[in-house]
Wavefront OBJ file of the C-alpha trace (Angstrom):
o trace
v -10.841 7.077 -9.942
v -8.111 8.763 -7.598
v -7.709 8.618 -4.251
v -6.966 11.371 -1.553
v -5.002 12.942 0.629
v -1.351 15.240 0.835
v 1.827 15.458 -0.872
v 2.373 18.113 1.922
v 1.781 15.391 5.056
v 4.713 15.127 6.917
v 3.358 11.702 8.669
v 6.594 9.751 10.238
v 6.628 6.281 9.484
v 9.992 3.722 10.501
v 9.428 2.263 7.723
v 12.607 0.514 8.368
v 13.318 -3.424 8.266
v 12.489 -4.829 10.712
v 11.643 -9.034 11.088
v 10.446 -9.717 14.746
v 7.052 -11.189 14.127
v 5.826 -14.692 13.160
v 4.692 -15.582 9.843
v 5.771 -17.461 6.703
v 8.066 -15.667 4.004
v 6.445 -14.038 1.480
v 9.520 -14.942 -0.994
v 10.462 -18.772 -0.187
v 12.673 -20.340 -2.704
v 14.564 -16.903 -3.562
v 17.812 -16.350 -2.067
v 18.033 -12.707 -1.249
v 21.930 -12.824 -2.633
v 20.521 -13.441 -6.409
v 18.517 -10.109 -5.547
v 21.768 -8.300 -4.288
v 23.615 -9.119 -7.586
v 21.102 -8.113 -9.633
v 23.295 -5.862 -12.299
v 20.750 -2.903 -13.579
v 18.311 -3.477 -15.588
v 18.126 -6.349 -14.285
v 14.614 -8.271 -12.946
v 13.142 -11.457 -12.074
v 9.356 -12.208 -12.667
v 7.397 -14.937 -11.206
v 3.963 -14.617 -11.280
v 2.910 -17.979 -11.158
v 3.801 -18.002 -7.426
v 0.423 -15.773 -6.833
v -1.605 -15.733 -10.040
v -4.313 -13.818 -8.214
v -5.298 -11.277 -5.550
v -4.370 -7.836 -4.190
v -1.068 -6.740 -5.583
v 1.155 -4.329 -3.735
v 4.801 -2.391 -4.165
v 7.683 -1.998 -2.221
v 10.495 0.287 -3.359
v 13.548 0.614 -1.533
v 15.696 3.463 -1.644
v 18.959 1.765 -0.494
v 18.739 -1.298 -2.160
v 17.347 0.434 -5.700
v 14.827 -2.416 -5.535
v 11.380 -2.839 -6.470
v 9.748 -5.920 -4.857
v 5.775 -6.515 -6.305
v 3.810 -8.605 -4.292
v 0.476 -10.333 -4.763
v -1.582 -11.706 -2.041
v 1.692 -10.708 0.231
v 3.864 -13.520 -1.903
v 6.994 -11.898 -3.799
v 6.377 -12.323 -7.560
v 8.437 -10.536 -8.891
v 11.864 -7.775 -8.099
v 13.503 -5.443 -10.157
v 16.730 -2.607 -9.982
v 15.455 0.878 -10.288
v 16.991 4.331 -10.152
v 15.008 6.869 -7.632
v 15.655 10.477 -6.864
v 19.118 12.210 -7.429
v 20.740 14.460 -5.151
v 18.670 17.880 -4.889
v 15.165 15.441 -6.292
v 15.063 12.804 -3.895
v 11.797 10.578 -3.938
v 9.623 10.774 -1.736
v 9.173 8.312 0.670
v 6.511 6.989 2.354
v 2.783 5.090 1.939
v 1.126 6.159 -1.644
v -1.799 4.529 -4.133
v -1.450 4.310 -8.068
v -3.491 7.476 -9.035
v -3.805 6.859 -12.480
v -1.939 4.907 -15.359
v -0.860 5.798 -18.696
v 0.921 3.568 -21.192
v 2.927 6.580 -23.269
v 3.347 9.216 -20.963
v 5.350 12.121 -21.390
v 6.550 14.388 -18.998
v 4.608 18.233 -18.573
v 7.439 19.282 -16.398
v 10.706 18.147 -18.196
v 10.611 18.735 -21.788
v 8.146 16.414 -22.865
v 10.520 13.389 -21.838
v 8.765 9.561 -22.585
v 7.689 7.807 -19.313
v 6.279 4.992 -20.748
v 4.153 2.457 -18.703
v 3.786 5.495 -16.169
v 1.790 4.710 -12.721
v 1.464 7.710 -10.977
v 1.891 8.296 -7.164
v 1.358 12.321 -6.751
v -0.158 14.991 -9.071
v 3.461 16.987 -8.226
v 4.730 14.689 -10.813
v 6.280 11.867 -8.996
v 5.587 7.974 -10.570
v 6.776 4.952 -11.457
v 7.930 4.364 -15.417
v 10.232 3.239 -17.892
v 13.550 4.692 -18.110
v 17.447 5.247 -17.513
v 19.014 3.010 -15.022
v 22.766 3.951 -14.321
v 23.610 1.987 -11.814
v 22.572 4.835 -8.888
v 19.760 7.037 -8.136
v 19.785 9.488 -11.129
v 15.901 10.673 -11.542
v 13.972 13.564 -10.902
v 12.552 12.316 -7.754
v 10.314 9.204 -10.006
v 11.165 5.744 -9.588
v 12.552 4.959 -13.132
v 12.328 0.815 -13.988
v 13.650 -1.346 -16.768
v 11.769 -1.387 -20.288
v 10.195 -4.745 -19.718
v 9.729 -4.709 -16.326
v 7.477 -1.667 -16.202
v 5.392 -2.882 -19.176
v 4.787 -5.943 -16.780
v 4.236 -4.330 -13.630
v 1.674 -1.674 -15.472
v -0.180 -5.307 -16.329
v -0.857 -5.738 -12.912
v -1.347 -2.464 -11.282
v -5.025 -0.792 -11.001
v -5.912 2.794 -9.833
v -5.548 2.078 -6.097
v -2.867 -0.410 -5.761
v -0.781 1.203 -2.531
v 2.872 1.246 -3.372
v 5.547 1.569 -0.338
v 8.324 3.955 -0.775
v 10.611 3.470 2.082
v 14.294 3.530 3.241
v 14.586 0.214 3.865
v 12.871 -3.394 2.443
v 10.749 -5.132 4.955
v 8.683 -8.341 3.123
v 4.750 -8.284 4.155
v 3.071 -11.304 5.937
v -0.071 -12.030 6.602
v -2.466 -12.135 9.000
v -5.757 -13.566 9.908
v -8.113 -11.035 12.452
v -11.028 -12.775 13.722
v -14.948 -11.399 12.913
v -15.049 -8.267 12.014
v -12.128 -5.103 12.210
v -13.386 -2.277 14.287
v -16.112 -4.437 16.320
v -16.625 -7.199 18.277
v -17.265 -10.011 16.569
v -20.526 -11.908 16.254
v -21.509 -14.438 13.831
v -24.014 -12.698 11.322
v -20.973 -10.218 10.681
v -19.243 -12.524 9.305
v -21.612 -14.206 6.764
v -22.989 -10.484 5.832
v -18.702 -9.609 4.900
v -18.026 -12.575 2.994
v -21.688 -12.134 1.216
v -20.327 -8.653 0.147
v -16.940 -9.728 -0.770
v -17.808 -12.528 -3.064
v -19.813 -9.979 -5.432
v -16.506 -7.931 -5.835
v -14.035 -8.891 -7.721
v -10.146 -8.275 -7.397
v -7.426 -5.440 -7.914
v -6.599 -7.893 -11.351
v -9.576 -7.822 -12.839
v -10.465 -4.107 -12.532
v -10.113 -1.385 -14.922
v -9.522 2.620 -14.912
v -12.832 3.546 -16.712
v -15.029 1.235 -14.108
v -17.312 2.777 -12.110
v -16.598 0.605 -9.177
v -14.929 2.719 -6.597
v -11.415 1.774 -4.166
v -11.649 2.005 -0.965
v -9.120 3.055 1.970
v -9.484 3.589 5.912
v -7.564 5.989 7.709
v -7.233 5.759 11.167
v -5.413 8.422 13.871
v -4.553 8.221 17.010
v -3.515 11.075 17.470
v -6.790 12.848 16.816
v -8.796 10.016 17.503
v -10.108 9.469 14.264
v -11.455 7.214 11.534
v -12.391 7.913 8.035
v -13.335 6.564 5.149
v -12.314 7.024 1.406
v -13.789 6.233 -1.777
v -11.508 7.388 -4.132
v -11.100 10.963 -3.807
v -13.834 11.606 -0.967
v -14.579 11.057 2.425
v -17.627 9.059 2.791
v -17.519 8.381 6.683
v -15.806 9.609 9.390
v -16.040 8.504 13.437
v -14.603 8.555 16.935
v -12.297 6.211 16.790
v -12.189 4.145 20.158
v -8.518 2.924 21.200
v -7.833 0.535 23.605
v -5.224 -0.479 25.834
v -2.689 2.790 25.182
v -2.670 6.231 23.099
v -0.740 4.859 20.308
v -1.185 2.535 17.545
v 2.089 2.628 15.934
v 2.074 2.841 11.968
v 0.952 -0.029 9.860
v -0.329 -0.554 6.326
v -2.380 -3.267 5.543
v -3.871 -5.111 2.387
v -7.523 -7.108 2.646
v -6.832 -9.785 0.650
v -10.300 -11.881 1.388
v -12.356 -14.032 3.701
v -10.390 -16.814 5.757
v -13.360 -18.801 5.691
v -11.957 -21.885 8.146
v -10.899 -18.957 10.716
v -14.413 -16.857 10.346
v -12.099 -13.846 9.655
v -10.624 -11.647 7.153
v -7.067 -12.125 5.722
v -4.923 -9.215 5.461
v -0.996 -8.271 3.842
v 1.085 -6.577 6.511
v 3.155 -4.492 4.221
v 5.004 -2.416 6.578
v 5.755 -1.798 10.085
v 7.443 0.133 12.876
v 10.910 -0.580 14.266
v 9.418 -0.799 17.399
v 8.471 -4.286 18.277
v 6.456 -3.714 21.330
v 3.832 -5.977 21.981
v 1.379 -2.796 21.545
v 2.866 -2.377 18.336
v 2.449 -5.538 16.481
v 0.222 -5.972 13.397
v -1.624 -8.910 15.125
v -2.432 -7.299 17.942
v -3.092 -3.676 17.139
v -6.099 -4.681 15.045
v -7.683 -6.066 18.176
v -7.170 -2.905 19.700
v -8.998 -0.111 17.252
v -12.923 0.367 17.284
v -15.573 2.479 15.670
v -19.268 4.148 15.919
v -21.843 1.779 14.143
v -22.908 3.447 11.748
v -19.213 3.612 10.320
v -18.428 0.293 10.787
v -22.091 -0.493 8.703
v -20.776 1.861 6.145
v -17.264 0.014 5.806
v -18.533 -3.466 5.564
v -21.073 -2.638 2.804
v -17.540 -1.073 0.682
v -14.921 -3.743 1.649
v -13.356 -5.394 -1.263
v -10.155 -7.610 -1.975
v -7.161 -4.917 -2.156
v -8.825 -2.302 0.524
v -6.034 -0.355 1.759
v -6.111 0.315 5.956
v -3.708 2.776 7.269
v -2.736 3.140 10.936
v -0.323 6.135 11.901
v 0.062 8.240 15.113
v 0.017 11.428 13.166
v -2.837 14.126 12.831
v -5.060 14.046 10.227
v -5.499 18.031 9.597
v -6.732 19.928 7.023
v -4.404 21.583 5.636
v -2.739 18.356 4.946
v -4.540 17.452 2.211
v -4.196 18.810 -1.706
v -6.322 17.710 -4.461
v -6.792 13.635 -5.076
v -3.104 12.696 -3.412
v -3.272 9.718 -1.186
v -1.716 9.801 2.485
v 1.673 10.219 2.020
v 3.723 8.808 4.974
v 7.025 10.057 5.128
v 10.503 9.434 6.761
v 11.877 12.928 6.833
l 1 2 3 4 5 6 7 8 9 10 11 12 13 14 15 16 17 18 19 20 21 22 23 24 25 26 27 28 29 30 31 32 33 34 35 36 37 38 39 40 41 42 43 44 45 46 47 48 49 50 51 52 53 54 55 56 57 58 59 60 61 62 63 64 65 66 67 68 69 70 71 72 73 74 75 76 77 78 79 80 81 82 83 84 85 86 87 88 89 90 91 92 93 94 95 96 97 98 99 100 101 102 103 104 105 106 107 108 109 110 111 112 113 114 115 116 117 118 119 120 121 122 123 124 125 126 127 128 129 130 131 132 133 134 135 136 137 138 139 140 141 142 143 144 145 146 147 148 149 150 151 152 153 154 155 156 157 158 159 160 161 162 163 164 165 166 167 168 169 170 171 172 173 174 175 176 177 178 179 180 181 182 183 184 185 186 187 188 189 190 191 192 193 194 195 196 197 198 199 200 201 202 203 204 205 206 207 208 209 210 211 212 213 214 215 216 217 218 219 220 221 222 223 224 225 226 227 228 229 230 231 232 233 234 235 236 237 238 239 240 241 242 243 244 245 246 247 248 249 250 251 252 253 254 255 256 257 258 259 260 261 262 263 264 265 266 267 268 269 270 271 272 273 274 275 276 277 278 279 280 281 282 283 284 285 286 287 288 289 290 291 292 293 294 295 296 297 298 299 300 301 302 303 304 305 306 307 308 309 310 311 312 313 314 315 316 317 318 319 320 321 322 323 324 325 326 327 328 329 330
């Protein structure tokens, strides 16, 4: 139950912080100075504050953080140690493509990376390990013990995890009817009919046969498709309005918003830019598709559906195997 797309895709995100739009914290209550002094090995785990919904991960390089988010509030953060010089990680937008408890390494020697989520088939992943102090892997993200026994708890095949060069916190945002149409009023009862038989990211498992979802959208070739796990299942002209670009975004559906007649979605990241044109609110008002892809879309929309916007081209020879979109900064 992988999903798609390149290791090779040079797509350039900012994904660099950045705090010029509304909405509420998605860590109230935790000063970011207890996360600063953090000594490594060192985590904090709360997930009372969200005990269910969509969970997502940030990593940041600089910081050697690892914030895990559910329903776009902060549970918990963690030190890490990324990529050395020579094997720096990757960064850049990526999905959990498959989890195992006691992995060990094919490439180095058979090392243990236990509680190992993987991110490409190249060999790059989050697991158990090391933690000097500095970035000292291979190009993984190595956690604490503990901490990556907890985090495998709440990851599923799917769960989009942010590699970036700087920590920006997600908020969230309600988008009126339906995305990629105009809205009318039997869309919305038809979506929240379909979402309520799903269930969340939390509650599924590796050997289901119930499949994750992801839209991809380009501007630059004016294109939408979408993913079931490893295949394309729809693809259409993707109308654009008001401008040729959309800026890069990543969002999380995390459900109906039942009193707004909308969905509710986790901005994860964002562009430097801050550009009216740019901003998550209003770029989802902007993109549009054919019919018959928007039909397809609603009928696989679940909590934890991944969309990605990005100005880069979608071509072929971008994509290798069952790799997600990778979304880099260099």
């Amino acid at each position: 139950m992988s999903i798609l797309y390149s290791s090779r895709r040079s797509f350039v995100f900012g994904l660099v912080g950045a705090a010029a739009f509304a909405g509420r914290p998605a860590f109230a209550g935790e000063m970011l100075k207890d996360i600063a002094q953090l000594k490594p090995g060192d985590y904090t785990w709360h997930p009372e504050r969200a005990e269910t919904g969509p969970v997502s991960v940030v990593v940041s390089i600089p910081e050697q953080r690892v914030h895990v988010y559910r329903n776009g509030i902060r549970i918990a953060v963690s030190t890490c140690s990324t990529g050395k010089p020579g094997h720096a990680t990757p960064t850049g937008v990526f999905v959990v493509l498959e989890k195992d408890k006691n992995h060990h390494s094919s490439i180095y020697d058979d090392a243990p990376m236990p509680n190992m989520n993987r991110l490409t088939w190249s060999g790059v992943a989050l697991h158990a390990g090391n933690l000097p102090g500095y970035p000292a892997s291979h190009g993984c993200v190595r956690l604490p013990v503990k901490f990556s026994e907890l985090l495998f708890g709440v990851t599923h095949i799917g769960t989009p995890v942010i590699i970036a060069g700087a920590h920006t916190d997600p908020w969230e945002l309600t988008h009126p009817g339906m995305v990629l149409s105009g809205y009318a009023e039997q869309e919305f009862e038809q979506v929240v009919s379909s979402l309520d038989g799903k269930k969340h990211p939390s509650d599924w498992a590796a050997a289901e046969s119930y499949p994750v979802t992801s839209v991809i959208v380009s501007s630059a070739d004016r294109v939408i498709e979408l993913i079931e796990n490893d295949r394309v299942v729809a693809r259409s002209k993707l109308t654009l309005k008001g401008g040729d670009a959309l800026g890069s975004h990543v969002f999380v559906l995390n459900g109906a918003a039942n009193d707004a007649r909308g969905l509710r979605w986790s901005a994860i990241t964002h562009s430097a830019a801050a550009s009216p044109a740019m901003r998550d609110d209003a770029v989802m008002q902007r993109i549009g598709a054919e019919p018959a892809f928007v039909e397809a879309m609603q009928t696989r929309m679940h909590p934890g559906m991944t969309m990605v916007l990005t100005d880069a081209p979608l071509s072929p020879d971008s994509r290798s195997g069952k790799d997600f979109v990778i979304v880099t900064t260099g």
